[in-house]
MIZAFI-952350 format. One record per atom (N, C-alpha, C): residue in one letter; x, y, z. Coordinates in steps of 0.2 Angstrom, whole numbers, plus 5000, padded with zeros to 4 digits. Each point is the difference from the previous one (the first is absolute). Layout:
BEGIN
AXYZ...
***
This chain:
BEGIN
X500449945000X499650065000X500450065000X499850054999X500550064996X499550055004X500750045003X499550045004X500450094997X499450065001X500350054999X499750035005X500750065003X499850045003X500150054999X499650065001X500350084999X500250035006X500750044998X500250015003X499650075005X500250005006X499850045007X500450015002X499850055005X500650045006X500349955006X499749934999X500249955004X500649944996X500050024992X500249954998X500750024997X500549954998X500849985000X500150074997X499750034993X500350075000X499950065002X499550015002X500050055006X500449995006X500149925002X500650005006X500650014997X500249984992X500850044998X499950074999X499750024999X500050085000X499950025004X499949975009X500050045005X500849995003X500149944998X500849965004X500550074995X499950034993X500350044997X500250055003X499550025005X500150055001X500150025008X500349935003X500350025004X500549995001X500550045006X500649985001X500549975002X500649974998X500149955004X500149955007X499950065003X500049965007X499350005001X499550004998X499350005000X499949934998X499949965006X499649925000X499449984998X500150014993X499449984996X499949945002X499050005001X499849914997X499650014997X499749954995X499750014993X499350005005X499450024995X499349995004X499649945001X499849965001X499849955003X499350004995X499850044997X499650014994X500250004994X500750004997X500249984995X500149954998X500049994993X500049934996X500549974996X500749985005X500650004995X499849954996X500449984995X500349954996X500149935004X499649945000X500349945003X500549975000X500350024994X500849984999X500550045003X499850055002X500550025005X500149985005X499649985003X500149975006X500349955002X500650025007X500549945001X499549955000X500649934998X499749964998X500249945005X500250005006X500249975005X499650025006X499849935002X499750015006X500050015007X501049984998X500050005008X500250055005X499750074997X499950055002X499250045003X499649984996X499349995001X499749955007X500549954999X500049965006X500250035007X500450044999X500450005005X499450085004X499850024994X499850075001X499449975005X499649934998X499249995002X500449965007X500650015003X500249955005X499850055006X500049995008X499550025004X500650075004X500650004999X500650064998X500250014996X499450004993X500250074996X499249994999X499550045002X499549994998X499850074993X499949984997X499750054994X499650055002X500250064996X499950075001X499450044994X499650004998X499950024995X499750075000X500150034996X500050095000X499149984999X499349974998X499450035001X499949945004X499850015004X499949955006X499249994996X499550045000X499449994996X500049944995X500450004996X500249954994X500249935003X500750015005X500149935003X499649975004X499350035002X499649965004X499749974995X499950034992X499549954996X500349974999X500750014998X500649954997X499849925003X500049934995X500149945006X500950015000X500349935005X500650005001X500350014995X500450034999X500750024995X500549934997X499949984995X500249964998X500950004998X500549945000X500850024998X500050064993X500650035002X500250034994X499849994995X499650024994X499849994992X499649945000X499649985006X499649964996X499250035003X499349984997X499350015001X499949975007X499550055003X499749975005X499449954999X500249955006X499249924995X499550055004X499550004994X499350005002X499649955002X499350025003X499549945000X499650004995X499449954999X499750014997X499350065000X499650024995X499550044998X500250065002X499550054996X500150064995X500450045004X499850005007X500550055005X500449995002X500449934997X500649975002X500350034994X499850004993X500150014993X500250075000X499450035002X500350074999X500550035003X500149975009X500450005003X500849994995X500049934998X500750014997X500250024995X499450034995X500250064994X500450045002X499450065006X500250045001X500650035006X500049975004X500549995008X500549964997X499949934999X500549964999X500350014994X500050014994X500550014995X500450095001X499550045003X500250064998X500450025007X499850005006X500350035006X500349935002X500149944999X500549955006X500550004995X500350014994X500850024999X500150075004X499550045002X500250055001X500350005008X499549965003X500050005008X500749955000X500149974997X500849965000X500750035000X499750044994X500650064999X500250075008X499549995003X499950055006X500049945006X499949945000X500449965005X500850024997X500149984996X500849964998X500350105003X499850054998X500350055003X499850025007X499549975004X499950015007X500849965000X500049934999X500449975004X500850014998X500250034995X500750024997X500150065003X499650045001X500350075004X500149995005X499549965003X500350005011X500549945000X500249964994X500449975002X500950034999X499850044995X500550074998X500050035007X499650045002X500050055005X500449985007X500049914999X500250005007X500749985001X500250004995X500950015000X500250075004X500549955003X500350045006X500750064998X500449964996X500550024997X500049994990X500550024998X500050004991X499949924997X500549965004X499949954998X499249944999X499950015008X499450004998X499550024996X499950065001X499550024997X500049994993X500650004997X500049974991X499949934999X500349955007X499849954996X498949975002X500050045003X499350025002X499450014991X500550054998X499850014992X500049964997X500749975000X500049944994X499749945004X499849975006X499749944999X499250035000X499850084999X499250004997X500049994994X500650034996X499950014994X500249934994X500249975003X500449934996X499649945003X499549954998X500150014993X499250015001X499650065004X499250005000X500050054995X500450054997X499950064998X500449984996X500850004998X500449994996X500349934999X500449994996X500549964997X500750035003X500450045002X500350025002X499950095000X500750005007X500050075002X500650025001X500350064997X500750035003X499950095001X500449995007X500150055004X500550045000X499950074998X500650035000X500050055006X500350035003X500050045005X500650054997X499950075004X500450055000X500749995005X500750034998X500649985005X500350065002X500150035004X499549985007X499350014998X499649975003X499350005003X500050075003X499450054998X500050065003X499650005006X500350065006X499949995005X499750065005X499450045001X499650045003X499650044995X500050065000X499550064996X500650034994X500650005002X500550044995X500049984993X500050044995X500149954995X500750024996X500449944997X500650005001X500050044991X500550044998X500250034993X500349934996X500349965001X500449954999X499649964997X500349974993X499749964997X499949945002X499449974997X499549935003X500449944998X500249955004X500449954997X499749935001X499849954996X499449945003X500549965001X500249935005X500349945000X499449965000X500349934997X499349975000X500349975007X499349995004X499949985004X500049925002X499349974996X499949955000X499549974994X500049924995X499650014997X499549915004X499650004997X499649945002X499649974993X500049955001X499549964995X499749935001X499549984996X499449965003X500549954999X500149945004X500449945002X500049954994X499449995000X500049964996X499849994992X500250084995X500050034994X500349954997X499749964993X500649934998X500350084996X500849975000X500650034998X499750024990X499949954998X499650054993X499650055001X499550035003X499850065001X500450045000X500650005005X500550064999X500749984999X500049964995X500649994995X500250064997X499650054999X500450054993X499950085006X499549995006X500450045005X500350025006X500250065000X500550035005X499849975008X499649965002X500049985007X500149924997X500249974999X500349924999X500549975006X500550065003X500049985005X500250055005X499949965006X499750075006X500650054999X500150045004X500550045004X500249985004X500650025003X500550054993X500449954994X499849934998X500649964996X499750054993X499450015000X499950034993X500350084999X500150044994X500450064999X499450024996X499649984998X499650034994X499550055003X499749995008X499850065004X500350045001X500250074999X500150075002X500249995008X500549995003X500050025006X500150085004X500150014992X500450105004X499450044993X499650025003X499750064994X499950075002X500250034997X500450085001X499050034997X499950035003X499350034997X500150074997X499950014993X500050054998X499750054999X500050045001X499750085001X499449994997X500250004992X499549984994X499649954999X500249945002X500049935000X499249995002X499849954994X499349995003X500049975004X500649955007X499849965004X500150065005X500350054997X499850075008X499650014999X499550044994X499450015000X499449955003X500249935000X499649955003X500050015008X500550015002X500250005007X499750095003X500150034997X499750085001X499350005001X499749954995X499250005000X499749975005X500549955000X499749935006X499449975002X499850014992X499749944997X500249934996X499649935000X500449974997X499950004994X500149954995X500050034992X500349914996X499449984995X500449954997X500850004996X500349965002X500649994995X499750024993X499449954995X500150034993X499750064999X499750055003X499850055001X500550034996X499550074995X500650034995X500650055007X500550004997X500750035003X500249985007X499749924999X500449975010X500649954997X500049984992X500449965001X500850015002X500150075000X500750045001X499949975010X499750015003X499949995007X500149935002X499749954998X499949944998X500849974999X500350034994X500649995000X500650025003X499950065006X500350025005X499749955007X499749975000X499949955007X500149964999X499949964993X500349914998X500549994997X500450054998X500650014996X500050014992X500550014997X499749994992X499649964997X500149945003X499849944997X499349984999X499750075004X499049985002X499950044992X500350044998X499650034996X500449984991X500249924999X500049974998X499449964997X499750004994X499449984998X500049915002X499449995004X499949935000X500350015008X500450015004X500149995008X499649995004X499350064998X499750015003X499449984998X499349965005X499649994996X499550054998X499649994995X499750064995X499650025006X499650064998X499250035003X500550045007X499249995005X500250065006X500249925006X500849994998X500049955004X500750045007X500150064998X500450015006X499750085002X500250015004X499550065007X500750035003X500150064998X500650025004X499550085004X500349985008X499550025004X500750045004X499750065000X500650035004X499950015007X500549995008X499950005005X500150095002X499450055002X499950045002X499950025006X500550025006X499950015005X499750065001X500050035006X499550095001X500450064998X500549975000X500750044997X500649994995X500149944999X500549974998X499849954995X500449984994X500149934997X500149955002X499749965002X500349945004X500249944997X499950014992X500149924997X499750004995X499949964997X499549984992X500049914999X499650004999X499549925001X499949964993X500249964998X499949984994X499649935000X499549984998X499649944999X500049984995X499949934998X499949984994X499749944999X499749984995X499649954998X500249944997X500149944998X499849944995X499650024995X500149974994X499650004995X499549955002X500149955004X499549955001X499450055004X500250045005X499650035003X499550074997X499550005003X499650084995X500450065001X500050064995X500350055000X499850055004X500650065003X499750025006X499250044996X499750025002X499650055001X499850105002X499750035000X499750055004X500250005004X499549965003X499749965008X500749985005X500749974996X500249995003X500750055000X499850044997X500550055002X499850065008X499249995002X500050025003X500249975009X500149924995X500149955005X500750015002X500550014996X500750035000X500150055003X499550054998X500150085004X499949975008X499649955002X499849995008X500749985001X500149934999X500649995000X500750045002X500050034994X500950065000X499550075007X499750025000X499650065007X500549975006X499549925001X500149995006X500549985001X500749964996X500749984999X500350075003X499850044994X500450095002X500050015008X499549995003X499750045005X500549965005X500149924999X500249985005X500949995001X499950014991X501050024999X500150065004X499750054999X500250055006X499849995006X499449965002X500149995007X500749945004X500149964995X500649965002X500550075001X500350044995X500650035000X499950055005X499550055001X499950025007X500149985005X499849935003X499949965007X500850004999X500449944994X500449985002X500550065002X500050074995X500350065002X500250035009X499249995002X500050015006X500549965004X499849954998X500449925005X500750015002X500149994993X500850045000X500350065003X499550055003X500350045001X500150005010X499249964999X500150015008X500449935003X500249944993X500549985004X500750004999X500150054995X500850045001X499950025008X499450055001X500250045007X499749975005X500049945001X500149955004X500749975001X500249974994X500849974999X500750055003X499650084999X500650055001X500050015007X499549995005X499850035007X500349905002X500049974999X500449935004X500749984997X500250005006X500950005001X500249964993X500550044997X500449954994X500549985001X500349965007X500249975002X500149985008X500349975002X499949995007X500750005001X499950035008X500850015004X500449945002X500650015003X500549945001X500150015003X499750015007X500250015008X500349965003X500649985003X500449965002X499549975008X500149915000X499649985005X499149974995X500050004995X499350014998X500149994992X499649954998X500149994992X499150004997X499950044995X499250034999X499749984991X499749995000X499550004993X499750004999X499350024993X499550025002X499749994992X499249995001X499850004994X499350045000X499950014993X499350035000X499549994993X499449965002X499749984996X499450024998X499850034994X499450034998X499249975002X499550035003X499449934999X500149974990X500050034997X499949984994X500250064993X500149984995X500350054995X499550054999X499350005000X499550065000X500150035007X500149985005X499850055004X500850005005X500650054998X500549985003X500250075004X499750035001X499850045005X499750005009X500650025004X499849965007X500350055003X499750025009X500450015003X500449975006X500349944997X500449945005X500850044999X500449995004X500850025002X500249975004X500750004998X500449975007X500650044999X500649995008X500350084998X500649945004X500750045001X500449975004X500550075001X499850015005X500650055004X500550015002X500549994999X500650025005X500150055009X500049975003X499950045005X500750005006X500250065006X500749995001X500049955003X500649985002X500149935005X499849944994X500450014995X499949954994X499449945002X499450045002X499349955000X499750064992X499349944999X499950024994X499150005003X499750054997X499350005002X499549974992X499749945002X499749984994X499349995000X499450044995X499550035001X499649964993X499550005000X499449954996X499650045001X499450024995X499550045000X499549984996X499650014999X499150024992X499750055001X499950044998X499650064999X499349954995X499450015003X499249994997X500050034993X499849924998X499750054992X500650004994X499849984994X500549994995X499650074996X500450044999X499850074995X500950035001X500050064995X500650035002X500050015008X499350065001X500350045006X500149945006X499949924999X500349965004X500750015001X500449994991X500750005003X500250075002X499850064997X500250065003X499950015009X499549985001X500049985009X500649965001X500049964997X500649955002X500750015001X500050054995X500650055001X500150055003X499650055003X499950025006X500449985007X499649955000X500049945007X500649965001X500449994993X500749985003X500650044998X499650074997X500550045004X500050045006X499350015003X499950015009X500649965003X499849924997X500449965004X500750005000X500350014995X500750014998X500250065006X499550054999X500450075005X499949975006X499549975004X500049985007X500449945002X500149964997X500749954999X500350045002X500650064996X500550025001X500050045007X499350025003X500150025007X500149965005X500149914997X500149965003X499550015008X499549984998X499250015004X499849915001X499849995006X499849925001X499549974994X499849954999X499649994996X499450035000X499949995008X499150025001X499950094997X500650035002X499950075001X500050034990X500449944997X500150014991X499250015000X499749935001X499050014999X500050035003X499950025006X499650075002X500150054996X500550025000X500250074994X499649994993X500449934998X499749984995X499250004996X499550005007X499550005000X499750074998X500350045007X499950084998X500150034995X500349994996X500250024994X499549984992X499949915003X499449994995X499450025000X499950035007X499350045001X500150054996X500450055001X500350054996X499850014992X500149924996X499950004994X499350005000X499749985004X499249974996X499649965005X499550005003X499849935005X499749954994X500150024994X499849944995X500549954998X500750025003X500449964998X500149965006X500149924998X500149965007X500749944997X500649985005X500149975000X500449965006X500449954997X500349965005X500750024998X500449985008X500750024998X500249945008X500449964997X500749945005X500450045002X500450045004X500650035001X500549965005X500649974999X500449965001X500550035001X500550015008X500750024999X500649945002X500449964997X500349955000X500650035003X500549985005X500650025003X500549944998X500550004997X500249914999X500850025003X499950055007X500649995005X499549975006X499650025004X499749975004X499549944999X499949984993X499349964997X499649995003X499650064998X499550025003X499650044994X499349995001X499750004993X499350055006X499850094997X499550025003X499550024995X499349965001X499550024996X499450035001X499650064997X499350005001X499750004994X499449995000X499449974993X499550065002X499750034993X499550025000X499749994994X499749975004X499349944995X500249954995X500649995001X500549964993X499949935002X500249964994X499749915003X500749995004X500149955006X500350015002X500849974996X500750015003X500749974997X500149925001X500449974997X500049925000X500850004999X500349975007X500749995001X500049924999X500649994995X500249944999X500750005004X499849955005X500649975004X500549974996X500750015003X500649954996X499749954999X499749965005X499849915000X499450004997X499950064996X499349954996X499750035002X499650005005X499450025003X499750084999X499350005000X499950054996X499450045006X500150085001X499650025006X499650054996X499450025003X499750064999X500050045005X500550065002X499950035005X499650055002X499949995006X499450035003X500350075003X499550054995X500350055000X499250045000X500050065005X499350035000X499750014992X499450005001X499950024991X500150085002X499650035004X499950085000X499550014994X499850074999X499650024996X500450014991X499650004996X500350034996X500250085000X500450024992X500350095002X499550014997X499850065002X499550034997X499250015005X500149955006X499550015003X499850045005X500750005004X500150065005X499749995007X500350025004X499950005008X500249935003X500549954995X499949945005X500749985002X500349985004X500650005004X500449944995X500750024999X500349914997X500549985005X500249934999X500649985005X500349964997X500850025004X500549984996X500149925005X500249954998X500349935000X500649984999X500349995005X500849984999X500049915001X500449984999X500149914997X501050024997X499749925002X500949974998X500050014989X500449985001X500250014990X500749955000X499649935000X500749965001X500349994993X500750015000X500749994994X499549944996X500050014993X499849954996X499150024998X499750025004X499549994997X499650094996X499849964998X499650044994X499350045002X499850064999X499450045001X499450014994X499749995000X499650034994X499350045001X500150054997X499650064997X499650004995X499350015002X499749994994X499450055000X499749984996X499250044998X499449945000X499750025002X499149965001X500049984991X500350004996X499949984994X500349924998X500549995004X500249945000X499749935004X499450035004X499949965005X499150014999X499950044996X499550015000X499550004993X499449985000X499849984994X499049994999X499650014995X499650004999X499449935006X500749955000X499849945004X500349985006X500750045002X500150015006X500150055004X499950005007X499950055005X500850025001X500250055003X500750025002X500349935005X499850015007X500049955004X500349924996X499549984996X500049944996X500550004997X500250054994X500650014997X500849995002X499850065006X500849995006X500249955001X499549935002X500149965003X500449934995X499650024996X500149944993X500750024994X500350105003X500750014999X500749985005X499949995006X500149985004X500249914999X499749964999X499849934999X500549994995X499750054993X500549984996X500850005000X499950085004X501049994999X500249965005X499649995005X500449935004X500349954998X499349994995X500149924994X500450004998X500250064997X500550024994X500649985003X500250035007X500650015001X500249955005X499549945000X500249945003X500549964999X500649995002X500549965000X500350024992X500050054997X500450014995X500750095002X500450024997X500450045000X499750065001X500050065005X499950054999X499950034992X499550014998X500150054993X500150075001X500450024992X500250085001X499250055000X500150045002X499450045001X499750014993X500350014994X499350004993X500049954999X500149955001X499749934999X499349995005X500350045007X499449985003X499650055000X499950064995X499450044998X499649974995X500449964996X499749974994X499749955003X500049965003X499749965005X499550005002X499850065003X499650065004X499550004994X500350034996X499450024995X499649964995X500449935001X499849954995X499749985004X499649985007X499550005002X499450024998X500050044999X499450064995X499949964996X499349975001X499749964994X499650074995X500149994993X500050044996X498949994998X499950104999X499149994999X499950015010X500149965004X499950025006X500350095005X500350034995X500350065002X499650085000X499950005003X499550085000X500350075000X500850005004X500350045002X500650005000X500550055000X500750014997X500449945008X500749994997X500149975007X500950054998X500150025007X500750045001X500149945007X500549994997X500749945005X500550035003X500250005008X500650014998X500449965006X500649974999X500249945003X500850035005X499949985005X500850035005X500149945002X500749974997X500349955007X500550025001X499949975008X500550045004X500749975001X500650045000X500749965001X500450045007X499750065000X500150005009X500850025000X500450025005X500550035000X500449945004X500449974999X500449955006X500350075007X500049985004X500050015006X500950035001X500549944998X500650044998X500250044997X499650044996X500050064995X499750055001X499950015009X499750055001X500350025007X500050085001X500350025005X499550055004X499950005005X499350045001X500150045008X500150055002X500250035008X499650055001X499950025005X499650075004X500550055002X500050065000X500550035001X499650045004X500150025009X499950085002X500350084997X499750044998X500250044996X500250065006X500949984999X500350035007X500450044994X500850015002X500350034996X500749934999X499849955005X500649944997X499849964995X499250015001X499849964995X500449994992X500250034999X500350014993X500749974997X500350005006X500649945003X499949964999X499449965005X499849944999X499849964994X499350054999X500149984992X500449984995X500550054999X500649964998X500349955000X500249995007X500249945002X499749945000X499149994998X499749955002X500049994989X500150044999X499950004992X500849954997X500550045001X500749984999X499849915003X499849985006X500349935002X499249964994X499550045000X499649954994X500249984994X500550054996X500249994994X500749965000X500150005006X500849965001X499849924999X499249985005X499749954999X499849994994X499850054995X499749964993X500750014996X500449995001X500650024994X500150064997X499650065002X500250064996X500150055003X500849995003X500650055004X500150044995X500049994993X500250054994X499450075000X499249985004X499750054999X499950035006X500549995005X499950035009X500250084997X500350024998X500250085003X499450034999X499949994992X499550054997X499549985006X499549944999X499649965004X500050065006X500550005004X500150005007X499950125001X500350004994X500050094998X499450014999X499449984997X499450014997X499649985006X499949945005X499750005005X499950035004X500750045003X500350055003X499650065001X499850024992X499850044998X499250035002X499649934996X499549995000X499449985007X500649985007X499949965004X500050105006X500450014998X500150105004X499450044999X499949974991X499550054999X499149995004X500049915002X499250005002X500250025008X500749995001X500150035010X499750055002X500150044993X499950105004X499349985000X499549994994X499449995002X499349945003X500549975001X499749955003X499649995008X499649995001X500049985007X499549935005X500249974993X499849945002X500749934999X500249965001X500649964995X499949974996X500550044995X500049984992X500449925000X499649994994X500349924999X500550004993X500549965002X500549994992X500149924998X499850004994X500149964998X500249964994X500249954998X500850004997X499649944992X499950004995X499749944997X500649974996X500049944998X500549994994X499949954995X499650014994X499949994997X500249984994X499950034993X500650004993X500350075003X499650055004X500550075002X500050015007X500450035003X500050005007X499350055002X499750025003X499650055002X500150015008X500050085000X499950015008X499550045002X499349995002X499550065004X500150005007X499950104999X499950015007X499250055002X499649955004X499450045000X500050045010X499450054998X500150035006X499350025000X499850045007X499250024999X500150074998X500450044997X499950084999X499749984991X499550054999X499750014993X500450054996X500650035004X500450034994X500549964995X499650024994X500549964997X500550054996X500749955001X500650065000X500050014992X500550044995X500050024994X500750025001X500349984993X500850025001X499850074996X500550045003X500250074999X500750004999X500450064998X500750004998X500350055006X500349975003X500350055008X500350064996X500050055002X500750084999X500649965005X500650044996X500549995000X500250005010X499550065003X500150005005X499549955007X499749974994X499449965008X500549945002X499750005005X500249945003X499849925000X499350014997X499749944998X499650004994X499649964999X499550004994X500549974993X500449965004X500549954994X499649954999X499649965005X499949925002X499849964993X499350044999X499849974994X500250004992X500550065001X500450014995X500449934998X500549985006X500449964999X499849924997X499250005005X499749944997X499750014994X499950044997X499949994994X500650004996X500450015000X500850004998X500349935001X499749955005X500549945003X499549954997X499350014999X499349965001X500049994992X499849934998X499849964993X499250065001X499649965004X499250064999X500050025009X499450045001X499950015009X499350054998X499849985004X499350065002X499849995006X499350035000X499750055008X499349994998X499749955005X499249974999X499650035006X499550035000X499750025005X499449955003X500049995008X499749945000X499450005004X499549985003X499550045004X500350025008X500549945002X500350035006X500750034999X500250034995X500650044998X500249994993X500549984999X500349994996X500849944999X500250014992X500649935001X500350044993X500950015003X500550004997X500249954997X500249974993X500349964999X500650014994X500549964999X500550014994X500149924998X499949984996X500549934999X500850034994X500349955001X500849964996X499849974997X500249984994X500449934997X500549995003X499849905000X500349965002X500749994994X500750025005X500549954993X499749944997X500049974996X500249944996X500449965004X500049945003X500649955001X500150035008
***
């Protein structure tokens, strides 16, 4: 039966004359009253399928219409009717005219939200290609701009395409495209255009300007055609005859973002009108999500360089203490956090070692984050108890904002006395691996998290036996969609015990990698920052340690008690200066002193001598006149000393100078 229609304001050309006259970031959909061509229509069902499944439910622009519609039948075929004349008319009218159409408006419900939900570039093209291959085309190649553009500026520099990627139906027997340029994929073939320079003049600039798409045999597109498939497309017979390729440019709200090329089999129908409108949906919603991939990942990048720049790029090599650390993203989309870990150098060769999370993965996470450890870096250096770093610490975070809340561990290790002092604010707690294997979780107050204000913290002192190992961590390691904190500690604990049962001490990035290869992979929610201290402690013969009352002999003595310890370690070659510089430095806490200063002697790869007192004046060398009498002291130790400094400490302060050790 042969049917005609007159055209109306509802049908295929009044819908290309209205698609005509829009722009192209304007998401055309054809009218749900229009009559295309049955041969245009994909001819693959397993798109139509997927559209009537109960997560992609079909979308149709006259909902009036799809109430009378019956169910939508696969791509390109009639809907079954029942019997008698209302069933009859029914499939005349509905079924031959509106269910190619309702198919064509599934198959783009389900292609564009399947486009739309790419996260990143990569996806979201191959999002394209598995809509477009093979329900729409026979194949697809992708060309994108190098660089990809990136905000509202628009750049003067010329447009340059690489091909990105191409796609084809799996299973095209190899005579079909014998005589064309896709026969084989990329990149072993050269016949596709990888680099196309787009000409001012050029009609594949005018296509890309217009950002509309437009048949390959279309008059004056073969020049275009021949710049995205190479020369060899515009070789007669390559290509098959009619409207079998679609070159659909990707138009973002500002920018070029690519050009899309489609194409058909001879065995398959020719494109259409209808389906250039199908193309236009297509290349919108591709454009739209090119730029939102290059934006997002833009950002990502940026917040996490300044993430990357605000955590230590490398860690110290405090003698008595060996350290490592790792830090691992939640995931490549979301690699933005505010987790750290920090290690501090503090006087009396102890080292203060700190773990933290700032709430929330966005920039102003890591920017808090950087804040916060450098609060802490400054109160560290006033050498402040643990408890008293969080209180400050806390104050400070109020300061920023009550919307920002975090945890912070703060740990100061001594590996002359080994002695290990810690307080927690709101952090999961530390897990100390014994020399002998055994693995503890030490009970250490939680306290409040920073940020919250008014709540008291307490510092904890414990032994830090030779050999064993500390570990710092984030709620990310232990923590997970399916386990609680509590659970997780407990089951990191277990495992390094296992691990270190009756085998060799491991070096400490072995046993981060360890650490982290626990993390079963998909169970991770949150960033995890490591950081690992084993202790090695100072031997006992290497260290010389006295009280001095702060009389006027003291200075004498000092001497003397300096000269007999270096006799004992072998290094009588360093007694004068040694015993000069002591002298010096030992006079100057006398005047101000009024409590007794302590001297003490370290030996290490270099000699070191502290001397601390309780006065908060911290001395500064000056250059004496010809005629004073003093104001040499520090002079000479900077003149005698390899390095020496002056650290202000909460109950005074400490002079210190080290020597290199001769050789031999």
């Amino acid at each position: 039966m042969t049917e005609h229609h007159t055209p109306h304001e509802g049908s295929a050309e009044a819908a290309r004359r209205r698609v005509s006259e829009m722009g192209p970031n304007e998401a055309s959909v054809p009218d749900t009253g229009s009559v295309p061509d049955t041969a245009s229509v994909p001819d693959t069902a397993s798109v139509a399928n997927e559209a009537s499944a109960p997560d992609a439910p079909s979308v149709p622009l006259d909902r009036r219409t799809a109430r009378a519609a019956p169910p939508a039948p696969p791509l390109g075929r009639r809907a079954p009717a029942d019997d008698g004349p209302e069933a009859e008319h029914s499939r005349d009218t509905v079924g031959d005219a509106l269910g190619p159409q309702t198919d064509r408006l599934r198959y783009l419900d389900v292609a564009t939200r399947r486009i739309a939900r790419g996260m990143d570039l990569d996806e979201t093209l191959r999002e394209l290609r598995r809509a477009a291959v093979p329900a729409f085309a026979d194949a697809i190649i992708v060309h994108l701009p190098d660089p990809l553009p990136v905000g509202d500026e628009k750049s003067s520099a010329p447009v340059i395409l690489h091909l990105h990627s191409i796609d084809r139906t799996p299973d095209a027997p190899d005579a079909e495209w014998a005589r064309q340029p896709l026969r084989k994929p990329f990149p072993t073939h050269a016949n596709v255009a990888e680099r196309v320079h787009l000409k001012a003049t050029g009609r594949l600039a005018e296509l890309v300007r217009t950002g509309r798409p437009a048949f390959g045999d279309a008059p004056g597109t073969a020049s275009a055609v021949a710049e995205l498939l190479g020369p060899a497309a515009s070789e007669p017979g390559t290509l098959p005859a009619g409207h079998r390729v679609i070159i659909a440019p990707l138009h973002g709200r500002h920018h070029v973002m690519g050009v899309v090329v489609l194409l058909r089999q001879s065995r398959r129908p020719a494109f259409t009108e209808d389906d250039l409108l199908v193309a236009s949906q297509l290349a919108t919603h591709t454009a739209l999500g090119v730029q939102k991939a290059v934006m997002y990942g833009h950002e990502a990048s940026i917040a996490d360089t300044l993430q990357h720049t605000m955590l230590p790029t490398s860690l110290p090599e405090p003698t008595g203490v060996r350290l490592a650390s790792r830090y691992l993203p939640a995931s490549k989309t979301a690699q933005v956090g505010g987790d750290w870990y920090d290690a501090i150098p503090l006087p009396g060769n102890r080292v203060a070692l700190i773990v933290g999370d700032v709430m929330g993965h966005s920039m102003t996470s890591a920017a808090i984050m950087g804040q916060l450890r450098t609060i802490v870096q400054t109160l560290a250096g006033l050498d402040l108890p643990p408890d008293e770093v969080l209180h400050h610490l806390d104050e400070q975070a109020q300061r920023l904002g009550s919307d920002h809340i975090a945890t912070c561990l703060y740990a100061v290790y001594d590996p002359i006395s080994h002695r290990l002092l810690m307080a927690n604010a709101g952090h999961p707690p530390p897990v100390l691996l014994h020399p002998d294997g055994r693995g503890e979780v030490l009970s250490v107050p939680p306290g409040a998290p920073i940020g919250v204000g008014g709540v008291a913290f307490e510092s904890v002192e414990m032994a830090a036996p030779t050999g064993a190992a500390l570990l710092l961590y984030t709620d990310g390691l232990v923590e997970s969609r399916v386990t609680d904190v509590g659970t997780g500690v407990e089951a990191l604990r277990t495992r390094l015990q296992a691990g270190a049962h009756g085998r060799v001490t491991p070096s400490l990035e072995l046993l981060c990698d360890e650490v982290l290869g626990t993390v079963l992979p998909g169970t991770r929610d949150d960033d995890i920052a490591l950081l690992i201290a084993r202790f090695d402690g100072f031997p006992t013969e290497s260290v010389g340690y006295w009280f001095l009352d702060p009389h006027p002999m003291t200075a004498g003595r000092a001497r003397r008690l300096t000269r007999r310890a270096l006799h004992r370690w072998g290094l009588d070659s360093l007694a004068d200066s040694t015993e000069l510089m002591v002298s010096e430095v030992v006079t100057n806490a006398v005047r101000f002193a009024t409590r007794p200063i302590s001297l003490r002697l370290l030996r290490t790869d270099v000699l070191r001598c502290e001397v601390t007192d309780d006065s908060p004046q911290v001395p500064r060398m000056r250059r004496a006149a010809p005629g004073d009498e003093g104001g040499r002291g520090l002079f000479l130790v900077d003149q005698l000393a390899w390095r020496w400094g002056a650290t202000r400490l909460s109950t005074g302060k400490v002079v210190w100078f080290e020597q290199q050790i001769p050789r031999g």
